[in-house]
N, C-alpha and C positions, 0 to 999 in steps of 0.2 A: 188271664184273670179278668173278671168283669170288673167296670168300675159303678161303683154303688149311685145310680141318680137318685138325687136332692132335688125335692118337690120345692121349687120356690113361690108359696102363695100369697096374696096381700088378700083381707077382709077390705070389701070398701061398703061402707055404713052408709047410706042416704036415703030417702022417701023418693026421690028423681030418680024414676029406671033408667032416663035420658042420660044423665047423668054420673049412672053407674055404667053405662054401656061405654061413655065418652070415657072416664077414667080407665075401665079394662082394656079397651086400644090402648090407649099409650101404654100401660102396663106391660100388654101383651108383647107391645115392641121391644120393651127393653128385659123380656127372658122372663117375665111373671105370669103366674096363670092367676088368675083371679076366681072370687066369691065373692055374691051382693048381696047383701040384708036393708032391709027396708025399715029394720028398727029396731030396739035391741033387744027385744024378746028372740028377734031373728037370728042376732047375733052371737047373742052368748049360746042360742042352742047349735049354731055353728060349730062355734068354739068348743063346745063339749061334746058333739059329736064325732064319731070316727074318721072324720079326715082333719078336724080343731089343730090337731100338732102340726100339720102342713103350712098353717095360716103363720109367716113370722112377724107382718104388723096388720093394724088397722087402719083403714085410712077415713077421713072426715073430710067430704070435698067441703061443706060448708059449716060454718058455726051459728048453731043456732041455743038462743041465750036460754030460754027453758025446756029442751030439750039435749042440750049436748052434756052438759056437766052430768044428767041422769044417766047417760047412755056410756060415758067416761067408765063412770062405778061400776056398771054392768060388767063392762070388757075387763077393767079391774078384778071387778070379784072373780072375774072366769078366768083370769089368765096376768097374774100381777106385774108380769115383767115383759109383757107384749107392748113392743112399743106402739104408742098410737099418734099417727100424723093428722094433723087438723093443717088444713088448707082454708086461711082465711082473706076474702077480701079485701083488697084496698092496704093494703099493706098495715093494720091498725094497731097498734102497740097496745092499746088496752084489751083488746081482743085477743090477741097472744098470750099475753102478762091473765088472761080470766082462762083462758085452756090450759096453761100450766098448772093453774093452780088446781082444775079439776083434777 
């Protein structure tokens, strides 16, 4: 009997291709295969497209104050229970405390 492989994919969201390459190593290393989007028009057609069910989170290597809350919503509308990780700077409580609330 075969056993059935589970695609384990993370979205990573960022404008830094550098950025997205340096997250999908690590990723890679620890059994994920990765997808990058450069913004969230990218992103949600990701997500809606034919491989979208593969993707189980998104990830946000940085927070950016007029564009991250928009791009929150996007991944929201496309996908409501996809968790999404934002990797913020400097350890900032209020920076935390404004991505939750997106």
């Amino acid at each position: 009997m075969r056993e059935e492989v589970v695609l384990r994919s993370v979205l990573l969201v960022d404008a830094d291709a550098n950025e997205r390459r340096q997250l999908s190593a690590i990723a890679s290393r620890a059994g994920w295969s990765t997808v990058g989007a450069d913004c969230a028009e990218t992103a949600a057609a990701i997500l809606q497209g034919p491989h979208g069910r593969e993707v189980r989170a998104a990830i946000l290597p940085s927070w950016n104050v007029d564009l991250a809350p928009e791009l929150i919503k996007a991944l929201r509308h496309c996908r409501p229970n996809l968790p999404v990780i934002v990797l913020a700077d400097g350890g900032s409580v209020s920076l935390a405390a404004e991505a939750m609330r997106a």
